[in-house]
C-alpha positions as CSV (number, residue, x, y, z in Angstrom):
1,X,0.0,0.0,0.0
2,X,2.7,2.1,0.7
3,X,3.8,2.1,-3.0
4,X,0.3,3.0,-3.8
5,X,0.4,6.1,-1.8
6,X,3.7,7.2,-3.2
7,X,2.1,6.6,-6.4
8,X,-0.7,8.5,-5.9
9,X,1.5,11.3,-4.6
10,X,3.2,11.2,-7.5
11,X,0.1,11.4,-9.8
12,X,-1.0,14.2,-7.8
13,X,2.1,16.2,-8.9
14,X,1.5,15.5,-12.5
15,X,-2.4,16.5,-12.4
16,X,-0.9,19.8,-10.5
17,X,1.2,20.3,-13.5
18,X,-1.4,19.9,-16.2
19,X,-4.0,22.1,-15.1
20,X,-3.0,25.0,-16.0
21,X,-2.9,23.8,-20.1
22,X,-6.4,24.0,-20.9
23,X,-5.3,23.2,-24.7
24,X,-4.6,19.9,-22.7
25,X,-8.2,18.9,-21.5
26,X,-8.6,16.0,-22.8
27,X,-5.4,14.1,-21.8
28,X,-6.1,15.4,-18.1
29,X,-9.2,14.3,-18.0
30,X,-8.1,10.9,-19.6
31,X,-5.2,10.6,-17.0
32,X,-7.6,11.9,-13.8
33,X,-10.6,9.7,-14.6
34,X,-9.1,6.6,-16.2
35,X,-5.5,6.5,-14.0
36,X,-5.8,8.4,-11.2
37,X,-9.1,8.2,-9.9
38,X,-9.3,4.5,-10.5
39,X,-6.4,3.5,-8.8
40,X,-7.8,5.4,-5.8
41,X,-10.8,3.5,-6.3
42,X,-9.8,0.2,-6.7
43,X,-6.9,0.0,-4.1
44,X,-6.7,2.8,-1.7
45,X,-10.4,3.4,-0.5
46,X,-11.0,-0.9,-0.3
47,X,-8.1,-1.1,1.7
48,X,-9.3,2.0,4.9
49,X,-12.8,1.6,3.9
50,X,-12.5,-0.5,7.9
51,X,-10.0,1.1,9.0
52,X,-10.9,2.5,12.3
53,X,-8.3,5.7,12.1
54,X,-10.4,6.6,9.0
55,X,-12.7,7.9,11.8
56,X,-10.6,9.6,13.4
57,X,-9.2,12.3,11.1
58,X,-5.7,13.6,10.8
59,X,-4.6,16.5,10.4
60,X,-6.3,19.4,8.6
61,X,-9.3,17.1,8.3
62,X,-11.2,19.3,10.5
63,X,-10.2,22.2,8.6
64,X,-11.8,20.3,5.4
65,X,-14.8,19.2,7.1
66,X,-15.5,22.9,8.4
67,X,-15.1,24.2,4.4
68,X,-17.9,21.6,3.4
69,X,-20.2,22.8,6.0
70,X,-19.2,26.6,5.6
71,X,-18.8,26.9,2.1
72,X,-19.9,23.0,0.8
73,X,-17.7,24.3,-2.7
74,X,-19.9,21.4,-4.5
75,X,-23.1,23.1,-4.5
76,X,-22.0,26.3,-7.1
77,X,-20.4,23.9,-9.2
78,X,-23.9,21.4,-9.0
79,X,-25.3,24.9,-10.4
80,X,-23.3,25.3,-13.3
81,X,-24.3,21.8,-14.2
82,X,-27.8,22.3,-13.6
83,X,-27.7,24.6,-15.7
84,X,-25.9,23.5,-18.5
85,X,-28.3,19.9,-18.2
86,X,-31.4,22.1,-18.7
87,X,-29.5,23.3,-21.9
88,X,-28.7,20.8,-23.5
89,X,-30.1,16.8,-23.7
90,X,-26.2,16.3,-22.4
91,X,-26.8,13.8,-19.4
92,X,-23.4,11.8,-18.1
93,X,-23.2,7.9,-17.4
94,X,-23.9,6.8,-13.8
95,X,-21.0,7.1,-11.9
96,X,-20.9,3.6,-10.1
97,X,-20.2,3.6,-6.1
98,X,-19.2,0.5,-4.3
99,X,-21.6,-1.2,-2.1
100,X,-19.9,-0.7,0.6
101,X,-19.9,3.3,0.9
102,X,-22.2,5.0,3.0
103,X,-23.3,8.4,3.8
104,X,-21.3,8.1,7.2
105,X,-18.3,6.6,5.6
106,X,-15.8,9.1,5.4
107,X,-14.8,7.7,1.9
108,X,-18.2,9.6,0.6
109,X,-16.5,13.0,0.6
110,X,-13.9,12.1,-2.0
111,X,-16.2,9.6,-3.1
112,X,-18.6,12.3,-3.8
113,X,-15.5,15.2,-5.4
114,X,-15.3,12.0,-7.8
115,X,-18.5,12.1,-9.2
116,X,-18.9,15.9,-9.7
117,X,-15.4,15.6,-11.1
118,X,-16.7,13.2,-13.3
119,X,-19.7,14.8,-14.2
120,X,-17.9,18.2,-15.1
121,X,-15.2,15.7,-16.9
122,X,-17.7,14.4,-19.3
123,X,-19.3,18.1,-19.9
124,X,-16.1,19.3,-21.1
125,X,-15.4,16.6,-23.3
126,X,-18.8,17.2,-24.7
127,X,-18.2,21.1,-25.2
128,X,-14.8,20.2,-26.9
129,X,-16.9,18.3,-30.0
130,X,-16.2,20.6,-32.6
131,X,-20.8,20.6,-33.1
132,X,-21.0,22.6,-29.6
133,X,-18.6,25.1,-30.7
134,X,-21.5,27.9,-29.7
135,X,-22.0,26.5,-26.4
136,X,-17.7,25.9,-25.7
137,X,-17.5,29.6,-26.4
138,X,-20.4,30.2,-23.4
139,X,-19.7,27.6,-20.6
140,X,-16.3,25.9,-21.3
141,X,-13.8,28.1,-19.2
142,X,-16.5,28.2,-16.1
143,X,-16.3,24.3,-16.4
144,X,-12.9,24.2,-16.7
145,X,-12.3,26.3,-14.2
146,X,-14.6,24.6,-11.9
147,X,-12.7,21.1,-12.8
148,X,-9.2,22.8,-11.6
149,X,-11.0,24.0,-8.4
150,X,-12.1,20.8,-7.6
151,X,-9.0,18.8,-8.5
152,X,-6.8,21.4,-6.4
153,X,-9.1,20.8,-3.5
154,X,-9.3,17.4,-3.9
155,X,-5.4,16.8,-3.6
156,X,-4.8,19.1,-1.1
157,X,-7.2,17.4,1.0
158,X,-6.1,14.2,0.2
159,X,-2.2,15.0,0.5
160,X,-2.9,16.3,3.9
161,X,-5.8,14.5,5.5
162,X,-6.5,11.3,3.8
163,X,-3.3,10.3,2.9
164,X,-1.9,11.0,6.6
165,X,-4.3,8.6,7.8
166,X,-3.7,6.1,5.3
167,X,-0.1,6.0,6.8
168,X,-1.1,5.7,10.5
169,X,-3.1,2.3,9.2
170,X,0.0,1.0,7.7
171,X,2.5,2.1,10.9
């Protein structure tokens, strides 16, 4: 697991890197919804999903939990793709959620960042068909925008909360 993590680190680096090439959209989405997301997915979350330090927190977790309840950053971003839904007949695949996540997991905040990710991932893919041209022009830097936001949230949360924790399970 540790090699995971140090992956994941590693990854995070890269997706830091990328984010500010919008020209590049479509092999950061690629790499963030087919590499990076998975492997968090697939390997990290299984392996705390019991992990009874999970509810514990580390540190900064409280400082995340406070900015979800104060300012819950989803909910503008849920706007803009309300929005652009009502718009369009543009509706993204299900995003599947193991069985085992619950509301009072933990594992459902960045469980949750990965669906909106995912959602807005899929919206700018569709903006970038050359037939939406009109609508790129109207909505594709907000969504692009709101897809950085996310992603920088998401790793500085996991870099200093999750992550943390992840290590006091293996110690």
């Amino acid at each position: 697991m540790k090699e995971v993590l140090n992956n994941l680190r590693e990854q995070h680096q890269k997706i830091l890197m990328m984010l500010d090439r919008p020209e590049q959209v479509e092999e950061l989405i690629h790499f963030v919804e087919e590499v990076h997301h998975p492997l968090e997915e697939i390997e990290l979350f299984p392996f705390m999903k019991d992990k009874p330090c999970l509810s514990q927190g580390g540190p900064r977790c409280s400082l995340y939990m406070g900015m979800r309840l104060e300012l819950d950053p989803l909910t503008r971003v849920r706007g803009h793709l309300a929005d652009f839904y009502r718009k369009t007949s543009f509706r993204p695949p299900h995003y599947p959620l193991p069985e085992w996540l619950t509301a009072q997991n933990p594992l459902s905040i960045p469980y949750e960042e990965h669906v909106v990710g995912a959602e807005l991932a899929k919206s700018l893919l569709f903006l970038s068909k050359p037939e939406n041209s009109t609508l790129r022009a109207e909505l594709f830097e907000k969504f692009y925008d709101d897809y950085c936001r996310l992603l920088r949230m998401h790793i500085d949360k996991e870099d200093n909360c999750l992550f943390i924790i992840c290590e006091r399970a293996l110690a």
